[in-house]
N, CA and C atoms as an extended XYZ file, in Angstrom:
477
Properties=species:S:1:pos:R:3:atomname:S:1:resname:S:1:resid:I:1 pbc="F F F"
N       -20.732       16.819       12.568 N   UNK     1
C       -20.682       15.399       12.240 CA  UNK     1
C       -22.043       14.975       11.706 C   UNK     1
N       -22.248       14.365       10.238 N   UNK     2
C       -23.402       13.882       10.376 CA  UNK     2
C       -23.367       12.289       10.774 C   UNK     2
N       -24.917       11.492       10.025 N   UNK     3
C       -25.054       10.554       10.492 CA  UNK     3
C       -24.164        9.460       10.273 C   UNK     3
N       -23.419        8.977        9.294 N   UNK     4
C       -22.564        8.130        8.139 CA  UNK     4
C       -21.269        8.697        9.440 C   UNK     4
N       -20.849        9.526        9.596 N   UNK     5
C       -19.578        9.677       10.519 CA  UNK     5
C       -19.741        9.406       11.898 C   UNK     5
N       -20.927        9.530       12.196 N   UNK     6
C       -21.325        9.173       13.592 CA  UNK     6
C       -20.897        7.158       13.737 C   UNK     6
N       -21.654        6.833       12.275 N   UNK     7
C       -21.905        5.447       12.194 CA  UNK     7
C       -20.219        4.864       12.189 C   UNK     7
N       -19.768        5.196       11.773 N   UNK     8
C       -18.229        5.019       11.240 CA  UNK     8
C       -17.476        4.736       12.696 C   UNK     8
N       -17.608        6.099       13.599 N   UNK     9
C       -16.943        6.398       14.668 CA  UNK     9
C       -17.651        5.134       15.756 C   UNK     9
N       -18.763        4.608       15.470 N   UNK    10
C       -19.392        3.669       16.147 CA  UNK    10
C       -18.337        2.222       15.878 C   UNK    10
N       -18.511        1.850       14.537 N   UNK    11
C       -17.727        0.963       13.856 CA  UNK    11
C       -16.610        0.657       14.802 C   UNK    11
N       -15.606        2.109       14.550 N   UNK    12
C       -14.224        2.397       14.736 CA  UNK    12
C       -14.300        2.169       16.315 C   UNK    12
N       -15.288        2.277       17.541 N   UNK    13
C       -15.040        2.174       18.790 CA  UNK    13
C       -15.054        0.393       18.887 C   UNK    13
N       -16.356        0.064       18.265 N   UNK    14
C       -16.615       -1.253       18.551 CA  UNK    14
C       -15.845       -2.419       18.004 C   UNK    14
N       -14.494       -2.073       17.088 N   UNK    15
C       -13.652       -3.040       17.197 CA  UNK    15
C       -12.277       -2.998       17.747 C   UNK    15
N       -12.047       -1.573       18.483 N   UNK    16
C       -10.703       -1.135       19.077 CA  UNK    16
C       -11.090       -1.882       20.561 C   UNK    16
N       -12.548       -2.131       20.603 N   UNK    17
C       -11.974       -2.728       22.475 CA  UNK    17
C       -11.923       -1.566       23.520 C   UNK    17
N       -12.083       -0.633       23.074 N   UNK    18
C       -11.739        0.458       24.326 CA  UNK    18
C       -13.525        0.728       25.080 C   UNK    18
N       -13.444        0.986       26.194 N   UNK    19
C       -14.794        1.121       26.668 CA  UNK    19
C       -15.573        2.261       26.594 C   UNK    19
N       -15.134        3.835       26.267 N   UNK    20
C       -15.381        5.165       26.082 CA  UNK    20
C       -14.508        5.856       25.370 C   UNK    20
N       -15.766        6.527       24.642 N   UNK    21
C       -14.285        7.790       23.817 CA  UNK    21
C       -15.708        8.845       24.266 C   UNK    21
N       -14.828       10.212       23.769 N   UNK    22
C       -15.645       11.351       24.290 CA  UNK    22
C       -15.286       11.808       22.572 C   UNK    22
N       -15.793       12.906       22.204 N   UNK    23
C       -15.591       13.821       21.376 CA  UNK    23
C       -16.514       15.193       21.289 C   UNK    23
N       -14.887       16.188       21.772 N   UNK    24
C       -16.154       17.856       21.799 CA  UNK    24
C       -15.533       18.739       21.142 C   UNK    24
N       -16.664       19.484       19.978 N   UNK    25
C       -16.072       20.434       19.439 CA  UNK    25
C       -16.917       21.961       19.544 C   UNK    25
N       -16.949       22.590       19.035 N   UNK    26
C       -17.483       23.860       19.470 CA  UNK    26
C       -18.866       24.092       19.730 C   UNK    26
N       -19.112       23.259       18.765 N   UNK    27
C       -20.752       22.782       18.505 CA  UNK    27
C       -21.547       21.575       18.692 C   UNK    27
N       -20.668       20.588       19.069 N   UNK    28
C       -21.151       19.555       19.114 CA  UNK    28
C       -20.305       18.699       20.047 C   UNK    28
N       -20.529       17.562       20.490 N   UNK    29
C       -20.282       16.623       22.002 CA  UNK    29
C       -20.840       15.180       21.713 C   UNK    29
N       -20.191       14.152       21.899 N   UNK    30
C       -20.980       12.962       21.391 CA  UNK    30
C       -19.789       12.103       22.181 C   UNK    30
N       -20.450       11.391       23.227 N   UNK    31
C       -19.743       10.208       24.239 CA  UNK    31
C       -20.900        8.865       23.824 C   UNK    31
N       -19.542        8.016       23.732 N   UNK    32
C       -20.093        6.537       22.991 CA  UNK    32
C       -19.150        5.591       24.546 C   UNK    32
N       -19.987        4.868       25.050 N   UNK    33
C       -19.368        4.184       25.940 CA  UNK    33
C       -19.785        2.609       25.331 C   UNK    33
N       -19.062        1.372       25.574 N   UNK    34
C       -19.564       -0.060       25.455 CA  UNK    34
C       -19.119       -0.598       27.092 C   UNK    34
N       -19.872       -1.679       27.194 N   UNK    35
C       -19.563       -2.248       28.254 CA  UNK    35
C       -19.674       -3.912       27.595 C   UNK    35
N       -19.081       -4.711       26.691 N   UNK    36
C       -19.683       -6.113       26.343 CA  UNK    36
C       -20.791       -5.774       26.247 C   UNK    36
N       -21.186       -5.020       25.921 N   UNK    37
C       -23.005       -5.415       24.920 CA  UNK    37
C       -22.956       -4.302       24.148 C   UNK    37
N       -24.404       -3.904       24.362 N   UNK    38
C       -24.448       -3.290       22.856 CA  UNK    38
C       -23.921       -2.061       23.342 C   UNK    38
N       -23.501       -1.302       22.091 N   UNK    39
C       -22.709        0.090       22.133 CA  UNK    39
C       -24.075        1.437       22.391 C   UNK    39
N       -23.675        2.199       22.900 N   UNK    40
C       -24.920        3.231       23.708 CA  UNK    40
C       -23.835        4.625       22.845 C   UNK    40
N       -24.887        5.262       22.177 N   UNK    41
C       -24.295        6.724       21.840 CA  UNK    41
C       -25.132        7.415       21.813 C   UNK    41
N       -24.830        8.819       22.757 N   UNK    42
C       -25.108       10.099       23.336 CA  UNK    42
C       -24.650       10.997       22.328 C   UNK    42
N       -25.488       11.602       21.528 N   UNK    43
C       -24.924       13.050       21.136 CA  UNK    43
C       -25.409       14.040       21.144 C   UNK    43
N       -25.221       15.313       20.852 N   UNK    44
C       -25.784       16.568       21.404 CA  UNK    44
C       -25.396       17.614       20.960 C   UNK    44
N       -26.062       18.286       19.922 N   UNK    45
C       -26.221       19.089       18.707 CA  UNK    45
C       -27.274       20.209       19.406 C   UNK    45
N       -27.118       21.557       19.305 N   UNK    46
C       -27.216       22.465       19.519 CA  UNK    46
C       -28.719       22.317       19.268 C   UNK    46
N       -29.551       22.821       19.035 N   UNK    47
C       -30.829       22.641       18.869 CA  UNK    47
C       -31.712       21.624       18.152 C   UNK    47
N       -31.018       20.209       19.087 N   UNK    48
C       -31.409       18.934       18.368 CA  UNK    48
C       -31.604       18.406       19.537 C   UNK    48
N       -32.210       17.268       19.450 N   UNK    49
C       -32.409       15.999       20.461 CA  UNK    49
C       -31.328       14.883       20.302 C   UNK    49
N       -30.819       14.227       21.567 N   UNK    50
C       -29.381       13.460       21.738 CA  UNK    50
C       -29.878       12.361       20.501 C   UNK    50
N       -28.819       11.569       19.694 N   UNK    51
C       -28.875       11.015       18.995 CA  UNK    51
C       -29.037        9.583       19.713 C   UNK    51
N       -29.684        8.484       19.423 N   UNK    52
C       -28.922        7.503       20.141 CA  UNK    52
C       -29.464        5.986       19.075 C   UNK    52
N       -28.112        5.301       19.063 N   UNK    53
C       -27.639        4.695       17.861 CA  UNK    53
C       -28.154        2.813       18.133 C   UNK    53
N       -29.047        2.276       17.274 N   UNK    54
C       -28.536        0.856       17.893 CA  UNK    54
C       -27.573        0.069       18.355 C   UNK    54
N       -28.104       -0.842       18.592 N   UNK    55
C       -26.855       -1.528       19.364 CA  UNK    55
C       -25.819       -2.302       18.005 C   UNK    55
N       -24.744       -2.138       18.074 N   UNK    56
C       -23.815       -2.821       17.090 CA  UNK    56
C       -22.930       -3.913       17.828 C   UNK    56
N       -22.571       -4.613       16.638 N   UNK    57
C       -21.584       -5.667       17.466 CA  UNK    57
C       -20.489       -5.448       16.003 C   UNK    57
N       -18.928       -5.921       16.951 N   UNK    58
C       -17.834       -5.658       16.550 CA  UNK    58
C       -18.121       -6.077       14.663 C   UNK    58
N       -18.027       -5.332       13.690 N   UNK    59
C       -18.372       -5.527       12.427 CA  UNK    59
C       -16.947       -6.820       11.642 C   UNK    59
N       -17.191       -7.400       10.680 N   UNK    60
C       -16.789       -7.947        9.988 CA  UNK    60
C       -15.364       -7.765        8.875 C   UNK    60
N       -15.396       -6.078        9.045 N   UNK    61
C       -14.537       -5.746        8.404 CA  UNK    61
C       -13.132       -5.749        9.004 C   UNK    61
N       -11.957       -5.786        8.431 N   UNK    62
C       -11.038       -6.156        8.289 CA  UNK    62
C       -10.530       -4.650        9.994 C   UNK    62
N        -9.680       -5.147       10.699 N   UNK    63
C        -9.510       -4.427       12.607 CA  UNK    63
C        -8.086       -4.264       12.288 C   UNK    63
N        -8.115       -3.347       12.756 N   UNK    64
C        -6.171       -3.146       12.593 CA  UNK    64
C        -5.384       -3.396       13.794 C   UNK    64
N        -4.230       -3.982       13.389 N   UNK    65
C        -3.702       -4.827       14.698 CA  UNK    65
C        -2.664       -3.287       15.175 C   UNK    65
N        -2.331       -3.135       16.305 N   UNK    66
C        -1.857       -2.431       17.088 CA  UNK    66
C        -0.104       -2.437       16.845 C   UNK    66
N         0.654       -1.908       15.975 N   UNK    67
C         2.370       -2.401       16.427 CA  UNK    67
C         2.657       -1.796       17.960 C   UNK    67
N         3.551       -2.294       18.629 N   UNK    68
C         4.045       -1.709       19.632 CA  UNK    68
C         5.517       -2.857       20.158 C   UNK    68
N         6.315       -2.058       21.582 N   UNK    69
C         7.129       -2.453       21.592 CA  UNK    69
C         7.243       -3.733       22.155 C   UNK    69
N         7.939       -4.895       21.861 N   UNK    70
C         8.441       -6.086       22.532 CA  UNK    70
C         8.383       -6.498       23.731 C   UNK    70
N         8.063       -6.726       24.517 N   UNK    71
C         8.622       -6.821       26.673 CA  UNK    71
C        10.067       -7.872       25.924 C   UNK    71
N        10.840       -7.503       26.394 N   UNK    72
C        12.016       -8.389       26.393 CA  UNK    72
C        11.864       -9.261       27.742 C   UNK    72
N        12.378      -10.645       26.803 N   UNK    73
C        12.483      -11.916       27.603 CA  UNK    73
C        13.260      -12.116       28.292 C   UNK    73
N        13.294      -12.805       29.303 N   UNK    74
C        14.878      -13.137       29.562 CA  UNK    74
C        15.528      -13.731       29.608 C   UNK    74
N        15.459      -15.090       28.582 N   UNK    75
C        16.353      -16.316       27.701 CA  UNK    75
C        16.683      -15.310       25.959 C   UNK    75
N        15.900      -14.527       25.779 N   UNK    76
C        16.496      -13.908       24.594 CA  UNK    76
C        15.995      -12.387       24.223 C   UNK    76
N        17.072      -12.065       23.399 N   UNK    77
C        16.833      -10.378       23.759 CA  UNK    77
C        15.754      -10.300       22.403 C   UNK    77
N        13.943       -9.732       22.452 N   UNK    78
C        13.433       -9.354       21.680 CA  UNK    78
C        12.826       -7.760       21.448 C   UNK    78
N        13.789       -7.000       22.430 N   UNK    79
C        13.636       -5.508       21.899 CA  UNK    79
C        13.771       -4.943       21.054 C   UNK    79
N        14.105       -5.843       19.578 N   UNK    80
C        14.935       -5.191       18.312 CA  UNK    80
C        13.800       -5.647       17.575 C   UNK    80
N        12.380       -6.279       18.168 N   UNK    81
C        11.119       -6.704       17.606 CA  UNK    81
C        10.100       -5.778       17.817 C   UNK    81
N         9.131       -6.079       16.609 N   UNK    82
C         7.511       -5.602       16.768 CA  UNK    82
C         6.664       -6.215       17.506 C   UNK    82
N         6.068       -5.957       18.645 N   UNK    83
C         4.588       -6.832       18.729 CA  UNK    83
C         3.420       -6.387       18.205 C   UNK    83
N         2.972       -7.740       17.064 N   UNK    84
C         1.352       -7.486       17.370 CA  UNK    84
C         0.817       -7.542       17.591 C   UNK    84
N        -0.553       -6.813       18.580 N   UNK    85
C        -1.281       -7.729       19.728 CA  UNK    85
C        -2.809       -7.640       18.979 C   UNK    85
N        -3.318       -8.031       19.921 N   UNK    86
C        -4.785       -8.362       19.045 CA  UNK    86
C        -5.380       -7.097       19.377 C   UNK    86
N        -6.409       -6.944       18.923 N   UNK    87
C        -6.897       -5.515       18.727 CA  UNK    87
C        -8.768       -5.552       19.828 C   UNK    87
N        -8.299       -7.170       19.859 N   UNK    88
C       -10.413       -7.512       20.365 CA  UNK    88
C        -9.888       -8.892       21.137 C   UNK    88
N       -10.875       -9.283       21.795 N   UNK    89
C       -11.077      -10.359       22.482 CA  UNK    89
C       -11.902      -11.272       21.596 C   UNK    89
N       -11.581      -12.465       21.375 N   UNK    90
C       -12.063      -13.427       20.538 CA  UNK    90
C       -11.201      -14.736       20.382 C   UNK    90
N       -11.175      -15.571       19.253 N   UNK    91
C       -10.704      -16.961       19.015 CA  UNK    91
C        -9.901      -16.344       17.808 C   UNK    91
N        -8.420      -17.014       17.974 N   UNK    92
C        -7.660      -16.241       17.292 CA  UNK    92
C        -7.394      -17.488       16.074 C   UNK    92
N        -7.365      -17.568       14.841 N   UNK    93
C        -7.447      -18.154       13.394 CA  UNK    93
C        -6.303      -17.963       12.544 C   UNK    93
N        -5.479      -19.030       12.370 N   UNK    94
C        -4.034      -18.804       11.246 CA  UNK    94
C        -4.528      -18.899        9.996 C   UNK    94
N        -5.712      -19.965        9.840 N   UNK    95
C        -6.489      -20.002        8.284 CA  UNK    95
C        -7.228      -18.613        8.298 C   UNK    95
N        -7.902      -18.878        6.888 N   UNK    96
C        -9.660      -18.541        6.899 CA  UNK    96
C       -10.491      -19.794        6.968 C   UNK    96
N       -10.084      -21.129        7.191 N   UNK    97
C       -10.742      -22.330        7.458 CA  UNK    97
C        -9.854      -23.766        7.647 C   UNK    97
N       -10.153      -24.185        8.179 N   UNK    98
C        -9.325      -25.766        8.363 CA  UNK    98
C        -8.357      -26.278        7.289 C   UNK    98
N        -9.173      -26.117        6.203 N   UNK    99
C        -8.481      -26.724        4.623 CA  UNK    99
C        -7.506      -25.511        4.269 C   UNK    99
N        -7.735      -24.818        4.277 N   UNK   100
C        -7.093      -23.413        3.930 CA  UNK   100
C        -5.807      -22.848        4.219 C   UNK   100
N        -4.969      -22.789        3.077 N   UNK   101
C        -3.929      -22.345        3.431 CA  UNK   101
C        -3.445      -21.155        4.829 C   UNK   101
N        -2.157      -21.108        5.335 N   UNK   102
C        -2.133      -20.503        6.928 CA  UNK   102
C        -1.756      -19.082        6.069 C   UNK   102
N        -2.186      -17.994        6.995 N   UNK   103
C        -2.220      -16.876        6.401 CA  UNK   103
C        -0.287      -16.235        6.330 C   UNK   103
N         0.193      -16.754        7.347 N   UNK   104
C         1.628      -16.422        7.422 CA  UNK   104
C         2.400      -17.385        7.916 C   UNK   104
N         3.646      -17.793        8.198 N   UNK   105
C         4.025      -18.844        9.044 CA  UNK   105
C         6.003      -18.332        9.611 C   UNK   105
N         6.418      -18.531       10.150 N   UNK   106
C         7.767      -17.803       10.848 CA  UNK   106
C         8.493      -17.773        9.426 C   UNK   106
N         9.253      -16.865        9.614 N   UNK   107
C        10.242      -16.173        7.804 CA  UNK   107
C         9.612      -15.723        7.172 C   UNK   107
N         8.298      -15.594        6.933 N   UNK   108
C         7.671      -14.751        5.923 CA  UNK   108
C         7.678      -12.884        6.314 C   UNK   108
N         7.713      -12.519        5.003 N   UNK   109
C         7.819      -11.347        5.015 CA  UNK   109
C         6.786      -10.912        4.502 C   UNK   109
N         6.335       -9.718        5.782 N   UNK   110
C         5.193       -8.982        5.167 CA  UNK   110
C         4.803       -7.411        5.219 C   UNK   110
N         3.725       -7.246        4.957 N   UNK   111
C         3.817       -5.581        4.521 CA  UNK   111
C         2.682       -5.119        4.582 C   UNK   111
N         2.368       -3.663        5.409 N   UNK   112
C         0.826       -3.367        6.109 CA  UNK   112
C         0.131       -3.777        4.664 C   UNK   112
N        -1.072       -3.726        5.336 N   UNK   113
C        -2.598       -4.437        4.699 CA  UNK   113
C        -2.746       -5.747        4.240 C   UNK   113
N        -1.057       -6.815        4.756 N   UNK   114
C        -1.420       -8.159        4.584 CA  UNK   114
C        -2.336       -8.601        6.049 C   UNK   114
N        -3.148      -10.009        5.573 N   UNK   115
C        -4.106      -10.608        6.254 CA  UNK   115
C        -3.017      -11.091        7.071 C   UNK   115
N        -2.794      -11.080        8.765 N   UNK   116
C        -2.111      -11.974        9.306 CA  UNK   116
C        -2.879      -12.902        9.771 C   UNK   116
N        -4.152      -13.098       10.147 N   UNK   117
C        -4.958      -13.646       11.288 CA  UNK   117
C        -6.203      -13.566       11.138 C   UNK   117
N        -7.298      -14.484       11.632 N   UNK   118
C        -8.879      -14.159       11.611 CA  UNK   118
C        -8.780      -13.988       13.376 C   UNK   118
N        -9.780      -13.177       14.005 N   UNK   119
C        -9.997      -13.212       15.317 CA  UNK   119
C       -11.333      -13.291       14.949 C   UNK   119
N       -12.051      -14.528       15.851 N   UNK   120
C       -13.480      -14.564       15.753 CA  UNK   120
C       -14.018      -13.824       16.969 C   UNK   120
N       -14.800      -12.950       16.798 N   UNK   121
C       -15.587      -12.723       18.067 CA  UNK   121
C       -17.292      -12.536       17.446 C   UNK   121
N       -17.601      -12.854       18.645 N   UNK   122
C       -19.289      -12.779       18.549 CA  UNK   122
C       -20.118      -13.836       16.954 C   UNK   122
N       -19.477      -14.297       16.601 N   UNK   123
C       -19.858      -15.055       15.562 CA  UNK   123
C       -19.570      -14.458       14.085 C   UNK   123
N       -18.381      -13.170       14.581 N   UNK   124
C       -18.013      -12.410       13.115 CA  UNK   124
C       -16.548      -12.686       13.060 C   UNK   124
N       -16.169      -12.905       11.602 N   UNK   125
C       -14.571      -13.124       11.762 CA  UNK   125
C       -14.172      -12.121       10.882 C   UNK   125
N       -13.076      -11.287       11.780 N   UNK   126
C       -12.441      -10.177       11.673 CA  UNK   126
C       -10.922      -10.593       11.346 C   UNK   126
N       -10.822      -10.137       10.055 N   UNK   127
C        -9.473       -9.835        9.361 CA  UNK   127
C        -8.343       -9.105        9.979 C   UNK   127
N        -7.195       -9.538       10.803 N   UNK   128
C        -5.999       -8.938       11.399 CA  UNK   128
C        -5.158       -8.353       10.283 C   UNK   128
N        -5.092       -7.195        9.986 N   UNK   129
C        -3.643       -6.965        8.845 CA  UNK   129
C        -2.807       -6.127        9.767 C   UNK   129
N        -1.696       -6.283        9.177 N   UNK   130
C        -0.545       -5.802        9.571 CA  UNK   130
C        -0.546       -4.663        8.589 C   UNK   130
N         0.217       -3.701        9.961 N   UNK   131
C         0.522       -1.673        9.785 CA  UNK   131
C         1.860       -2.085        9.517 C   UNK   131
N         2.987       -2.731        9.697 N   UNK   132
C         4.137       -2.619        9.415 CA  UNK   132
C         4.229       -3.933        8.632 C   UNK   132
N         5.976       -3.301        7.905 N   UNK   133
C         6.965       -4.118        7.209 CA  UNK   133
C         7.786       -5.014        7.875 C   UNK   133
N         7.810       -6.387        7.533 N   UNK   134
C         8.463       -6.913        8.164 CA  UNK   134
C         8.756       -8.307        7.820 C   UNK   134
N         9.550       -9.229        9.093 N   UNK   135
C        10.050      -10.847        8.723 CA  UNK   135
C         8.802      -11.449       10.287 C   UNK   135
N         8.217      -12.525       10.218 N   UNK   136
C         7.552      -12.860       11.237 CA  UNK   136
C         8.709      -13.527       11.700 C   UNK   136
N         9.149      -13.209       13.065 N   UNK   137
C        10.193      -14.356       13.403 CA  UNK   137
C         9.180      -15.008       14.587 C   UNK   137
N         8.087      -15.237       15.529 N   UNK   138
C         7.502      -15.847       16.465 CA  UNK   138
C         5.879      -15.524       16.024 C   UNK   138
N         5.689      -16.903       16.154 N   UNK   139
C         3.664      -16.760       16.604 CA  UNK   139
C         3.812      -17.344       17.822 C   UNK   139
N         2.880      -16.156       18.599 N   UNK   140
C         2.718      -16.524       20.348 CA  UNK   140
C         1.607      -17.307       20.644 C   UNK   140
N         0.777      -17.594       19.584 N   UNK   141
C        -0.621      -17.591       20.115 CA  UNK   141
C        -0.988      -19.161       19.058 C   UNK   141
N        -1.565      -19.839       19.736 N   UNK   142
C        -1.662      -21.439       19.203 CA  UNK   142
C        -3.025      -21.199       18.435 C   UNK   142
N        -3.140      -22.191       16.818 N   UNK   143
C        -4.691      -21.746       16.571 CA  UNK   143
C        -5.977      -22.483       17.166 C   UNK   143
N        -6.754      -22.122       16.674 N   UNK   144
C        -8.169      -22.005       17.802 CA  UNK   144
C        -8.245      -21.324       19.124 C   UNK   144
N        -7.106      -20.813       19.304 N   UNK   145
C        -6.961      -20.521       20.889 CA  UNK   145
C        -7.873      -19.190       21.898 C   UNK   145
N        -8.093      -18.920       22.185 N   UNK   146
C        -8.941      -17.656       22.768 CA  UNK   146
C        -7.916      -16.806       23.017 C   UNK   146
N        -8.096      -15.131       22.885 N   UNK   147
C        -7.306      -14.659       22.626 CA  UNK   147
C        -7.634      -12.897       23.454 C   UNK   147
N        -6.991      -12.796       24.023 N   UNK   148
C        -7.374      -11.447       25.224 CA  UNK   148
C        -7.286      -10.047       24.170 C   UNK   148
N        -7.686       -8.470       24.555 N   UNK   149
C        -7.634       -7.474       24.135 CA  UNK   149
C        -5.810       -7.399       24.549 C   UNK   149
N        -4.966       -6.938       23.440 N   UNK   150
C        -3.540       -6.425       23.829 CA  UNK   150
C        -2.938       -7.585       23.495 C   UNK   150
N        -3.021       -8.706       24.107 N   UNK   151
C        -2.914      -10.362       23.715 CA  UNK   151
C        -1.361       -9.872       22.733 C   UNK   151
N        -0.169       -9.991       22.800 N   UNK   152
C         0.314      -10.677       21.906 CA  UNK   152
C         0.321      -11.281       21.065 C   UNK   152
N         0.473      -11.390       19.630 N   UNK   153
C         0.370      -12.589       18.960 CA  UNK   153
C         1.468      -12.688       17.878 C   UNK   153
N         1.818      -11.639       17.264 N   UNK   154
C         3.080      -12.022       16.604 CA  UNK   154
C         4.433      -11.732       16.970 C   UNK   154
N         5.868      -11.390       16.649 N   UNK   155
C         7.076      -10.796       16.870 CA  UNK   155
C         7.559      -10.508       15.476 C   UNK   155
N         7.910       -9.263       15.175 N   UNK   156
C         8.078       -9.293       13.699 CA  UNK   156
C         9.705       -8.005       13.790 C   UNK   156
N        10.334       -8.678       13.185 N   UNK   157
C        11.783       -8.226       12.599 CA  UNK   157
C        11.032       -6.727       11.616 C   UNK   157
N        11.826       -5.841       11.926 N   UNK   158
C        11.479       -4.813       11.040 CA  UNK   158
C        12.635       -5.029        9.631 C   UNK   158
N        12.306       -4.713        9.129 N   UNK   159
C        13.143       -4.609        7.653 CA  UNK   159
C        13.239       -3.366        7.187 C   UNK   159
């Protein structure tokens, strides 16, 4: 791994939300843990000294929202739905600003790499797109609202 993939894999931890990843290969070993602050990376290259990376905060670029399955309700059956949940903890955004048209709204149909959502965290606003095809039939999540890791936020009809 060099440095640019190291940086990447930093990127890639610090907007999934997860608190540790490990990675070991024959030659090389590199554990990146976060705890809410800055991101700490350990690596360890055969006749090198451990790498260790500044601190980053969740980047600006566009976070990929998670599909997964529905919890069915029990006033109506939504197992035949997508959820998308948020990918980070932050303030969840239907614009890109007040004046600004809403990025989706219930019946629209959409298709991975559309913008569904801004999630603000840390003073960066991160672009939600959608991995799947689909009809939005529910928004769970009110705007301005604060918004948990996993968080629910859309229901989407597959097509």
């Amino acid at each position: 791994m060099d440095i640019k993939q190291i940086q990447e894999l930093i990127r890639f931890v610090a907007k999934s939300g997860v608190n540790e990843v490990a990675i070991e290969q024959e030659d090389f070993k590199i554990t990146i843990k976060t705890n809410q602050g800055p991101t700490v990376v350990h690596a360890t290259v055969p006749a090198a000294a451990p790498v260790y990376a500044t601190p980053v905060a969740a980047p600006a670029e566009e976070a990929p929202a998670a599909p997964a399955s529905a919890p069915a309700a029990p006033a109506a059956d939504t197992s035949k739905y997508i959820t998308i949940k948020s990918p980070m903890i932050g303030t969840f955004y239907r614009s890109a600003a007040p004046e600004k048209p809403l990025f989706v709204n219930v019946g629209d149909e959409i298709k991975p790499g559309d913008v569904l959502c801004i999630i603000e965290a840390m003073k960066l606003f991160n672009e939600i797109e959608a991995e799947v095809s689909g009809r939005i039939v529910k928004i769970l999540v009110d705007n301005a609202s604060p918004v948990e890791y996993d968080q629910p936020l859309f229901l989407v009809e597959p097509i």
